[in-house]
N, C-alpha and C positions, 0 to 999 in steps of 0.2 A: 725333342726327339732323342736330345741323347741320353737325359732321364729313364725315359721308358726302354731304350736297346741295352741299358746298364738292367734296369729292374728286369730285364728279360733274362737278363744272361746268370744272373744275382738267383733268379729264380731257379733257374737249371741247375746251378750249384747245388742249390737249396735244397733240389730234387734226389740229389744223385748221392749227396752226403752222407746216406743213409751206413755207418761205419759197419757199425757192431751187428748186425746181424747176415753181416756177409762171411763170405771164407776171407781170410787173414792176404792172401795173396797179393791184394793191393799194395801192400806197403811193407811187407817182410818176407826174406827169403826164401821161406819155406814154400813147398810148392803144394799145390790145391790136393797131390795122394797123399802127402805127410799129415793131412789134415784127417783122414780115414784112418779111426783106431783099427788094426788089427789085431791087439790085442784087448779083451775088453779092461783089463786090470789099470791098461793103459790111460784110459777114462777118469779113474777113478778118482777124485782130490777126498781129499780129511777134510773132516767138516770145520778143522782150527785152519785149513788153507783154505775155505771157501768162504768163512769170518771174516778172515784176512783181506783176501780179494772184496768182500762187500764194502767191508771199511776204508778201502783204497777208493773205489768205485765212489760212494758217500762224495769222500772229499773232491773228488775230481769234479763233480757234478757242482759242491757247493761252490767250486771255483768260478767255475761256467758265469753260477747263478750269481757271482760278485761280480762278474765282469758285466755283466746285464745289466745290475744297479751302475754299476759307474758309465753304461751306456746311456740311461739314464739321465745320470747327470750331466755328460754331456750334451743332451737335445735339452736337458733344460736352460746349457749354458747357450745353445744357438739361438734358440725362442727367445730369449731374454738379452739378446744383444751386447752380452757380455764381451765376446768379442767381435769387435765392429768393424773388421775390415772381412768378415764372408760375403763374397758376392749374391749366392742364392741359399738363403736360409733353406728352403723345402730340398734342396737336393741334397743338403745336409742330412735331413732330417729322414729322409724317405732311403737313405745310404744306410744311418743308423739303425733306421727299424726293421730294413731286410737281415743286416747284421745278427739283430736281436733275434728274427726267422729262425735263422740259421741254429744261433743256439738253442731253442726251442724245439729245434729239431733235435736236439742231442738229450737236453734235459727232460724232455717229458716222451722219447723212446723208452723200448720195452726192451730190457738187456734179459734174453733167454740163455744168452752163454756168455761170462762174465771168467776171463783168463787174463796173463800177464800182457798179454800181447795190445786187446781190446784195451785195456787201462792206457797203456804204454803209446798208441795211438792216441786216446782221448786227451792225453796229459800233454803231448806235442801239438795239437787240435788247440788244446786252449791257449797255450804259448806262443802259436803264430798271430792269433788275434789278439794278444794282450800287444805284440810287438807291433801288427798294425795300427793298434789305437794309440799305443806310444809313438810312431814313428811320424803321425799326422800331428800331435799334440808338442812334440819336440821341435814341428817346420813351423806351428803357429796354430797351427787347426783351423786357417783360411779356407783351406783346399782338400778334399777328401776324397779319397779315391774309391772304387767298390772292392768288398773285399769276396776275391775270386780266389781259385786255384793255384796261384803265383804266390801268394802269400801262406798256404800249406805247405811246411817243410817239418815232414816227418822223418828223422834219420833209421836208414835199415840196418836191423838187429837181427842176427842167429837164435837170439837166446835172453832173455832179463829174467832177474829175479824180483825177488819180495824188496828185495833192500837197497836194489836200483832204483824201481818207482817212487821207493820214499824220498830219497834223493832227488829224482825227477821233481817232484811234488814239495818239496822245501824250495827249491830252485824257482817253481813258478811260485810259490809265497812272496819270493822275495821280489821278483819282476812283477807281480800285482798289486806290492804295496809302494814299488819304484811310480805304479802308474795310478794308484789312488793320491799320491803324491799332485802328480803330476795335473791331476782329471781339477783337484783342490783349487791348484793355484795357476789352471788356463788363463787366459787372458790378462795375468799379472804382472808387470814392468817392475825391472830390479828395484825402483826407489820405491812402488806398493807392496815389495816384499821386506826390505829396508824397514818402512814407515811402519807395517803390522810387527813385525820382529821387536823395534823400539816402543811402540806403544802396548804390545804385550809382556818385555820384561821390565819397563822402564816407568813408565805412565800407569800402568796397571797399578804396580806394589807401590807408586806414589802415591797414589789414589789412596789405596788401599789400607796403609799405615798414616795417614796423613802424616805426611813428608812436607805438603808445603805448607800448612800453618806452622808444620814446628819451624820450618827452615825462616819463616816469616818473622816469628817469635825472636830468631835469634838474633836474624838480623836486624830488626830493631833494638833488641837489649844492645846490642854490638855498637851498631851507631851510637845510641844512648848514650852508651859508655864513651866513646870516639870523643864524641860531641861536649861531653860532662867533664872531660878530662881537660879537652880542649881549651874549655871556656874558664873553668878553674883553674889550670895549671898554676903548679906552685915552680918553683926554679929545681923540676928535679936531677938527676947528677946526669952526667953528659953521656954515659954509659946504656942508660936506659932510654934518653931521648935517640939515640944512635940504632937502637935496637926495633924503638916502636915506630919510627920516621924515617927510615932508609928512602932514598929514590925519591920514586913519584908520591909516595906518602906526603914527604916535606913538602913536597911544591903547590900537592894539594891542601892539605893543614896550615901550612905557613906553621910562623912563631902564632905563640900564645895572646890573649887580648893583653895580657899584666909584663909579659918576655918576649925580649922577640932573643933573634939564635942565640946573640952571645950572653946570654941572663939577665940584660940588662931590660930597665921599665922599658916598655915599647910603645914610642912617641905617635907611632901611627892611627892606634888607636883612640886620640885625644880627638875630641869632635870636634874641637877650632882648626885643628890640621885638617880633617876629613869632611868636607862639605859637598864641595860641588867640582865641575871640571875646569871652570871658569870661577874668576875672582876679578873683584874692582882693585885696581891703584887708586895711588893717591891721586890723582887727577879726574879718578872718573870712571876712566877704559876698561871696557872687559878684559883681562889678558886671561890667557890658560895659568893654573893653575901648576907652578911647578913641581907639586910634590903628587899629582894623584896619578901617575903612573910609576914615581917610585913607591906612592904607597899601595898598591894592588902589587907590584913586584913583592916586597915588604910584609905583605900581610897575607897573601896567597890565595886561592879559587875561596876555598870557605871562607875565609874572611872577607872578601871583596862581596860574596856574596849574601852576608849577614848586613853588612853596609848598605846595600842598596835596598836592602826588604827594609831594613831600617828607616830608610832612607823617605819610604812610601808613607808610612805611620808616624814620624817625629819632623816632617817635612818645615819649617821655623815659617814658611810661607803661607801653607793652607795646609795645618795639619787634618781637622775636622773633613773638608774638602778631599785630603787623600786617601784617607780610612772611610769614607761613605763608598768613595769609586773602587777602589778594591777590595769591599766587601760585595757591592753590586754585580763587578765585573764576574768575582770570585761566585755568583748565585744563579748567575746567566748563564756560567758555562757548564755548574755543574749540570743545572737541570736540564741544557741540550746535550750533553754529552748521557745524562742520565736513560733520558726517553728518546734521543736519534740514533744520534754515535755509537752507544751500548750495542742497541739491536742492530746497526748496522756493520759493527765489527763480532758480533755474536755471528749473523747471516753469514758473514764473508770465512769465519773462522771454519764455519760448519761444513760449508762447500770445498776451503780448501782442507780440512778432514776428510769430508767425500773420496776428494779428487785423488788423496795422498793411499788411502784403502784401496782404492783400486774396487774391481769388480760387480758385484751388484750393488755395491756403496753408490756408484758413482755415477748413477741414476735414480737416487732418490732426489727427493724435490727441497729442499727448506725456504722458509717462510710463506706468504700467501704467492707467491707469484712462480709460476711453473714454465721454465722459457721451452721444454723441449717434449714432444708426448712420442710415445716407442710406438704406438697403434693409429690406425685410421679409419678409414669408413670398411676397407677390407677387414677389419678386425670383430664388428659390429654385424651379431648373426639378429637378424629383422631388424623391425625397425625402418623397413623400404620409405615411409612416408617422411620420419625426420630425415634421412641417408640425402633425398631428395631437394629437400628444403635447403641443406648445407652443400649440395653440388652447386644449386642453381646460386648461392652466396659464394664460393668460392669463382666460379664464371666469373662472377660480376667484379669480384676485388679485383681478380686478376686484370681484368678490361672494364674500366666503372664507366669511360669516353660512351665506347659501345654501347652500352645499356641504355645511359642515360640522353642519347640522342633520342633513342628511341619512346623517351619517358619512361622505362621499364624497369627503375629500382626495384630492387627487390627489398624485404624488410631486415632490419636489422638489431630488431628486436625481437627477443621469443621466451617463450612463455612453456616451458615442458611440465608438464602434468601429466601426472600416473602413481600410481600403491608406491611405498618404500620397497627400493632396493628392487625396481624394476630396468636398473639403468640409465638414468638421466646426466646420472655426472659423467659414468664410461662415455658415452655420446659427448657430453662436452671436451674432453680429454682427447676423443677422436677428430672432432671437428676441429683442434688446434693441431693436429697432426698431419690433418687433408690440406690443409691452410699453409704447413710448413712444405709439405710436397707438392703444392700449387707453387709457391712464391722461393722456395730451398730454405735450408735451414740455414743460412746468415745469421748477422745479429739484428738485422734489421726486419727477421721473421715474427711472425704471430706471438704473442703471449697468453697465458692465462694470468690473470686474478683474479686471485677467489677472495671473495669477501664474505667474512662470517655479518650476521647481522650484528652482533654486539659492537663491532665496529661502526655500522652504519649509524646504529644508536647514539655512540659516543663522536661521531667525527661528522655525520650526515653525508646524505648522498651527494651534493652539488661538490661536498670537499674532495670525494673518494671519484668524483669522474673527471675531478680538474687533476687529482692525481693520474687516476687512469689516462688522460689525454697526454701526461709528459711518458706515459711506458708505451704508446702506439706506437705501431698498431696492433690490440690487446682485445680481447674476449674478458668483457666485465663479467663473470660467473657470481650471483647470488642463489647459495641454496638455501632448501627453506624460508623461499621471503614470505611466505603466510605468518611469519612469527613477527615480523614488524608491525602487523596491523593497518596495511594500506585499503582500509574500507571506512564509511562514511561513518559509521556508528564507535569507531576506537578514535585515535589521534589524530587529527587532520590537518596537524601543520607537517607533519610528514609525508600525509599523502600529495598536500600539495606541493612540495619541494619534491617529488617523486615525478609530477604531472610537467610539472615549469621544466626539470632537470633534464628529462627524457626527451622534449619537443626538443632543446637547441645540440644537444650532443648527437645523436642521431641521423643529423642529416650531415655531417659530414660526408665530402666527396672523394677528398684525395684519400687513396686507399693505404697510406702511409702515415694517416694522422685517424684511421678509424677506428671506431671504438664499438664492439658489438654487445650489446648486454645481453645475457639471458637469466631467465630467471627461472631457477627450479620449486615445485610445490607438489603436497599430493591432497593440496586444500584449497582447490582452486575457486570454492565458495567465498574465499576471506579475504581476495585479491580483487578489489576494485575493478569494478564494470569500464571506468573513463580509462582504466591502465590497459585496459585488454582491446582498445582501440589501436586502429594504423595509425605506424607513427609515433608509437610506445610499443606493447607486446605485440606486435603488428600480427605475427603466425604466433596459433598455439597446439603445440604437438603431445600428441597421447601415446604415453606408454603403456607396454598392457603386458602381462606375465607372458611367459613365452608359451607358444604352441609345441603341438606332439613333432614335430618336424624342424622346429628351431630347438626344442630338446638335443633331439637326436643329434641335429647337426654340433654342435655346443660337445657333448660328450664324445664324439668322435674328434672336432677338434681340439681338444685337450689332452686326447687321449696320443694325438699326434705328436703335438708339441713335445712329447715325454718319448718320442720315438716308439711309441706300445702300439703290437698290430692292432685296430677294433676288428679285425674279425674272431679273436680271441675272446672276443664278449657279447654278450646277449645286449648288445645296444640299445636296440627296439625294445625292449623287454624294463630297461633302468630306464628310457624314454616314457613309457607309459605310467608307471608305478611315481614318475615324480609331478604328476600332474597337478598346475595349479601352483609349485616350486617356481621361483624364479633363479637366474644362472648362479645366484651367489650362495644360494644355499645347496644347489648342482656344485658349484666347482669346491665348497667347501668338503662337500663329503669326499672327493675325487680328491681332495690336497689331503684331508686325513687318511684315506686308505693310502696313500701313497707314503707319506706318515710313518703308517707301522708299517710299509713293508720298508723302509730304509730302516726303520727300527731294527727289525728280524732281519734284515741282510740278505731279501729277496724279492724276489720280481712280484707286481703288483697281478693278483686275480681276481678271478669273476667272485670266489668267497670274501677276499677284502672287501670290494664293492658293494656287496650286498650288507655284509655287517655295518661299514659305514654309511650306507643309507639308510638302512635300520637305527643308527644313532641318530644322524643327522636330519635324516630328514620325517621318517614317523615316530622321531624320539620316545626309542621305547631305549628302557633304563636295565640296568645290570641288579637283578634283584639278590638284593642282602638282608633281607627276611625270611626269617622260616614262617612260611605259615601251616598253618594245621590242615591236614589232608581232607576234613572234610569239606572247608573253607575253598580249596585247592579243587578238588571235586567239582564244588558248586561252580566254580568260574569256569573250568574244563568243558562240564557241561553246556553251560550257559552258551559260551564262544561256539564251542559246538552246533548248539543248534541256530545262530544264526548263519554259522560255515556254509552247512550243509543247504539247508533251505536257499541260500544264493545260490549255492552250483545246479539245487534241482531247479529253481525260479528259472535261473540262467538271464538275470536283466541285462539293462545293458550297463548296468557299473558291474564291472568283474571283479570278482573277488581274485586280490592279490596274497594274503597273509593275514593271518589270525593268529593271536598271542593271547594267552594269560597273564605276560608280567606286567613290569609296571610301563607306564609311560607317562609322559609329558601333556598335559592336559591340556587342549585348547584354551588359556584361560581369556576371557576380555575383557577389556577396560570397563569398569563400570568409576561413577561419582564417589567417593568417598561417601557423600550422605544416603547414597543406594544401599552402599557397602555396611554401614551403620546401624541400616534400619531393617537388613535382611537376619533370620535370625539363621543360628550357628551350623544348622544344620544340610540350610541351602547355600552357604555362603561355596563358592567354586573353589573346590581343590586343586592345587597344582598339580597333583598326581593322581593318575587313575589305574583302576587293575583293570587288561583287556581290554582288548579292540578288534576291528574287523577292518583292515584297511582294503580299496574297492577303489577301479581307477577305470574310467572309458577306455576301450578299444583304440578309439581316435577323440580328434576333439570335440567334445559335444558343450552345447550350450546348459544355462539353468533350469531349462521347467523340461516338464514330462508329460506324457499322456495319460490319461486317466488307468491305464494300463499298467505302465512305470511305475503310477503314483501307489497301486492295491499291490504289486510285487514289490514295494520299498517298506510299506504298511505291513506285511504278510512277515518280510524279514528281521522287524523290529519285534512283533510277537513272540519268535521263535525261541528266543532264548528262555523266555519264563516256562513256555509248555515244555522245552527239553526239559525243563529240573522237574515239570511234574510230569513226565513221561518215564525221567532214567532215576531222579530222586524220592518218588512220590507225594512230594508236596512242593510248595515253593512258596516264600514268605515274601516275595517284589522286594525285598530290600537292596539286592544290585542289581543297581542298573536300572531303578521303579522308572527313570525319566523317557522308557522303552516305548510304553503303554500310553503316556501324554502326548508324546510325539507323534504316533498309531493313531489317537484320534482324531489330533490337527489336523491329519491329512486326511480322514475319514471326512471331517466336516467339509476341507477345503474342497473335494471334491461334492457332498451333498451343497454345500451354500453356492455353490458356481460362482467363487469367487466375491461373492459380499460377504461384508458384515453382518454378526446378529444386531448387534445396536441399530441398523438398516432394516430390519424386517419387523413387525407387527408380530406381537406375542404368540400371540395362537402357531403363527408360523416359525416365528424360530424354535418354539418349545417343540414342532413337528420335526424342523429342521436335526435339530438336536436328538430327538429319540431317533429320527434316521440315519444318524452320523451312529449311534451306540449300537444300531443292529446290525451295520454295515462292519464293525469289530468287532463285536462277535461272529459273524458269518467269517471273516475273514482269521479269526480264532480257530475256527472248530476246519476250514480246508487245510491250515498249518499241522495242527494236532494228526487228522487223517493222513497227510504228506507225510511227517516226522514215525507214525506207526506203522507206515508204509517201509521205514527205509530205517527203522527202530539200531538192526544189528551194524549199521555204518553209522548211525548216530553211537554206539558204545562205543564202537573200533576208533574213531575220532576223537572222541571224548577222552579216553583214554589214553592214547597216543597224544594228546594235548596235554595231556595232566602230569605225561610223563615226560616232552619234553620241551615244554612252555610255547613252542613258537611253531609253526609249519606254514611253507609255504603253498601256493596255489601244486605246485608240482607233486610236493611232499603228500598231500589232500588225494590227489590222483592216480599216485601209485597208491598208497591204500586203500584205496577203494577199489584198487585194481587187484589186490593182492599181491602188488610187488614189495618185495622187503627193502633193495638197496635201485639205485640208478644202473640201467646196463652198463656196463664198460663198453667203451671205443675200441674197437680189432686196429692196431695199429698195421699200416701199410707196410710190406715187407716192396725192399729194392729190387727191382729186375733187373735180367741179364745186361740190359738194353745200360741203364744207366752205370754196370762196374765194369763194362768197355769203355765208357766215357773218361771214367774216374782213372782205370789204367792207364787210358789215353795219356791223358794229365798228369801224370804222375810226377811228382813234386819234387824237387832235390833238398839235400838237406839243408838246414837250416843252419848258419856257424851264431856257436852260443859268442856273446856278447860279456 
């Protein structure tokens, strides 16, 4: 409730804001008759002061629109759990984007009268909201308040000039880049600003000049030298030993193997003195050894420790004996520390890199094993069936006693199947997140590992679940396991180690030692029949592209998370148009417009959107050929007359957008020796000129009515009879595979669904002269349509040729005779709301 009495009140503001096209009264001395020129002269500005005033105007606006982007980043810093101690992300978030409102109410107003006073307002407008976002991001940015009329502090003025506002407006530069600062380095602790500071001037240009081999280099030659000196010394004069041996030098050098301090031979070094710690008498007895603690006093760290390595290799006891064992010793440990140790102080280093960045760093994942997931089944738009399946497995972990009286395990194996990049990992990643908010996030919560197959390859499964059972309780994730070849006809000692491995891990009870495998494919032919049994893949769950309605919902959600209103966009409309898209290739074009609008230093629109759909998702290409206009023509047309003919057919795939340039070619996989044997002319291009992109209303399935099928037939025709309608001939050279396609469907509907190879001569040869009369008749209603409707077929054709692309809108004002889009009559404030605003009226602000 108290969300929505904030977003009520948020709103009124929202309302009432309406600055600049009120009388000045609100917020400056001057009274409502001073506002009535009496004289007209009085009216008049230069057109070098009304330059002036736009170019003030300009900036202020682009201020607005920075503060926008860094709102921006802020919702992206709440979404992303950057900083982790906000209690309700959405009220964050829904603070932000009325915020955002608010300026959107400033930036996309219509200033009919543009003076010192309206600048001079706008410029304290955006300074109180820079101070609000600053002064929430200074307490931590846990806790956010609405920004209301208490936070409006415009100081009253008699009078500003030109050279005041500039000032004004330097003054918020400097408080906007105090808070792009600030927006940078949210949720970052002094030792994450410490740690980036030292690895950007310190770590970096080490990197960068290789600083540590050289430093490597030296110190070895150094040593070298140390050591070379050492071992050789000659008796040099006492001056220079005094100089190279000061302190702790001497005590660690000691004297020389030939000198000891006073230049005399040094007897310690004699191998009959240096043996052991213990020595026989004459009698027999072990006694100690009275010289070997003054000889390590005597001969010093390096020499005591050249002795003892010595000591391993020239042993008078079992020399052979000591030099096998520590060359052995020395082989075992390289190679564990090579392949455990390495990767596991690699792992450990990475994390505490992570940890020391701070920020988005410090939610990334390293290695195969992922202890913590940010999303959960709240995050997962459809998908009701799996969502299901992992409620009713979490239940169970949480209470297995309960279930299992009842004999009512549930499985704990699964098996997801569906297209690439329909979501099966996101689903995995969620259901260790549901699993962490069932049980908390301890250390003794959920895990993932993921295991690549090349692993399973090289270590096998029985290895990789006896690991998996010391990391419980863990989510075993294999994706891709159709690449292992767990079917009868490939390897079959693997699949039987798949079959044995599965039964006894599995039925584990205590839900502290469980272990859940699943298994991702979108090849669920190549996955063994006995694995897709209860008790191995027990459930197997289908993923499928998303619907017009988990679209929709999908781009409004993201559109959230970024604080952006969606009623600012044709939602329904980017819903439709990505049909048969799955989220990743949706959220990718959504992160590229979002992209260039941080690029350009402004808030994200319905034109960005469309452009990056148009890359992303109908990959059409930025064309950097000229080609020749008659070439240009032919295509113009072409496009044309299949445009046209959809909008008069009116099927039920609707035409979205029609281009001439280049695009991105459906290509498909074919065999290499297909590819081989086909010759050069058929071989598929990766690019194509022109297209007709065409989307359902709502969701519709694959087939058609024989109805569908003569208006899909009729649309494919259209572009050849346009070039010999507006061209007068046409040579089927683009696009000939129009006319092939036209007939398939001609036959599909005459053969009702069989085969020729199916039918008896006499009849398919009937078959077949039916299918060719059935395109020509459907030829010559195209041609009559298209002569019907000849002078919008040029208007189109034209307007395509001139500016390669148009959309279904673009198509209908033309044809309508409209030249541009009407413009929107912007709302003028009433009386009603600058009583409010009086009301309210704001004290000033003290500059900071």
């Amino acid at each position: 409730m108290k969300i929505f009495s904030n977003c009520t009140k948020l709103m009124r503001i929202l309302s009432c804001l309406v600055l600049f096209n009120i009388p000045h009264t609100l917020f400056f001395t001057t009274s409502a008759d001073q506002l009535i020129p009496t004289d007209p002269t009085t009216s008049l500005i230069t057109e070098a002061q009304k330059d002036n005033l736009e170019q003030l105007l300009l900036k202020t606006l682009n201020q607005l629109k920075q503060i926008e982007v860094t709102i921006e980043d802020l919702a992206t810093v709440v979404s992303n759990d950057i900083v982790t101690k906000i209690k309700d992300k959405s009220d964050h978030l829904i603070k932000l984007r009325l915020t955002r409102e608010i300026i959107n109410l400033f930036t996309n107003n219509s200033y009919t009268v543009v003076d010192e006073h309206t600048i001079y307002a706008l410029i304290h407008f955006t300074r109180s909201i820079t101070y609000y976002l600053l002064d929430a991001i200074e307490n931590g940015f846990y806790e956010l308040d609405c920004f209301d009329e208490k936070y409006i502090q415009i100081p009253q003025v008699n009078s500003i000039g030109l050279e005041d506002l500039e000032k004004e407006l330097q003054n918020n530069e400097k408080i906007l880049s105090k808070l792009d600062y600030k927006a940078a380095n949210i949720g970052l602790c002094w030792y994450n600003k410490l740690y980036r500071c030292t690895k950007r001037n310190i770590a970096s240009p080490w990197r960068k000049y290789h600083l540590g081999p050289i430093m490597l280099i030296g110190s070895v030659a150094t040593t070298a030298g140390l050591l070379l000196w050492w071992q050789f010394d000659i008796n040099f004069p006492q001056w220079l030993r005094d100089f190279t041996m000061p302190g702790t030098n001497k005590r660690i050098f000691g004297p020389t193997p030939r000198f000891d301090a006073a230049g005399e031979v040094n007897k310690f070094y004699d191998k009959n003195d240096f043996t052991d710690r213990t020595i026989y008498n004459s009698k027999g007895i072990s006694i100690e050894n009275p010289d070997f603690k003054e000889c390590f006093k005597k001969i010093g760290l390096l020499g005591a420790a050249e002795r003892i390595v010595a000591g391993l290799f020239f042993s008078n006891q079992a020399p052979v004996t000591s030099k096998i064992a520590t060359l052995a010793l020395g082989a075992i440990g390289a190679n564990v520390f090579s392949h455990r140790v390495t990767n596991w102080i690699s792992e450990k280093c990475q994390n505490c890199d992570n940890f020391l960045m701070g920020g988005v760093y410090r939610h990334r994942g390293v290695g195969n094993i992922q202890y913590k997931s940010k999303i959960n089944f709240d995050d997962v738009i459809g998908c009701e069936k799996a969502k299901d399946y992992g409620k009713q497995l979490c239940m169970y972990l949480k209470d297995p006693e309960r279930f299992d009286r009842a004999n009512l395990t549930p499985a704990k194996g699964y098996l997801l199947v569906g297209e690439t990049r329909t979501g099966k990992s996101y689903f995995v990643e969620a259901l260790l997140g549901e699993l962490q908010r069932t049980f908390g996030t301890s250390a003794e919560s959920f895990k993932i590992f993921k295991v690549p197959y090349a692993l399973i390859e090289k270590e096998g499964i029985e290895t990789l679940l006896a690991v998996a059972k010391d990391f419980a309780p863990c989510i075993l994730f294999i994706d891709e396991i159709d690449l292992l070849g767990l079917e009868r006809t490939a390897e079959r000692k693997r699949l039987s180690e798949f079959l044995t491995a599965m039964s006894g891990y599995l039925s584990e009870i205590d839900p502290g030692k469980a272990v859940i495998i699943i298994g991702a494919t979108n090849k669920q032919e190549s996955i063994d029949r006995a694995l897709k049994q209860p008790g191995r893949f027990g459930k197997i769950i289908l993923f499928e592209r998303p619907n017009y309605n988990e679209r929709k919902e999908y781009i409004k959600c993201e559109l959230d998370k970024k604080a952006i209103n969606p009623d600012l966009f044709d939602i329904e409309r980017l819903a439709r148009e990505t049909e048969g898209y799955v989220f990743e290739a949706i959220g990718l074009s959504l992160q590229q417009a979002m992209i260039k609008a941080k690029i350009n230093n402004q808030p994200i629109n319905q034109e960005l959107l469309e452009n990056s759909f148009d890359d992303i998702i109908r990959g059409i290409l930025e064309d950097t050929k000229v080609i020749p206009e008659d070439q240009k023509e032919m295509l113009a047309v072409h496009q044309a007359g299949h445009a046209l003919v959809t909008i008069l057919l009116d099927p039920r795939l609707k035409l979205s957008k029609v281009t001439i340039q280049k695009i991105k070619a459906d290509v498909k996989e074919k065999a290499s020796w297909v590819q081989e044997l086909q010759r050069e002319e058929d071989k598929q291009k990766p690019i194509e000129y022109g297209a007709l992109f065409c989307n359902h209303e709502q969701d519709a399935l694959e087939f058609e009515n024989k109805e569908e099928q003569l208006k899909q037939c009729k649309i494919m025709l259209a572009g050849h009879i346009a070039e010999q309608l507006l061209l007068g001939s046409c040579s089927y050279s683009y696009h000939k595979e129009d006319r092939q396609r036209a007939l398939k469907l001609t036959q599909a509907i005459v053969f009702r669904g069989l085969t020729p190879e199916q039918l008896p001569k006499n009849i398919k040869d009937q078959y077949i002269s039916e299918s060719y009369n059935l395109l020509l008749q459907c030829e010559q209603e195209v041609e009559a349509l298209l002569r019907e409707h000849q002078d919008n077929l040029s208007k189109l054709a034209q307007s395509l040729k001139e500016r390669g692309m148009l959309s279904i809108r673009d198509i209908q004002m033309l044809l309508n005779g409209q030249s541009q889009e009407p413009t929107k009559n912007k709302k003028d404030a009433n009386n009603e709301l600058l009583n409010v605003l009086e009301k309210n009226k704001p004290e000033p602000h003290a500059e900071g």
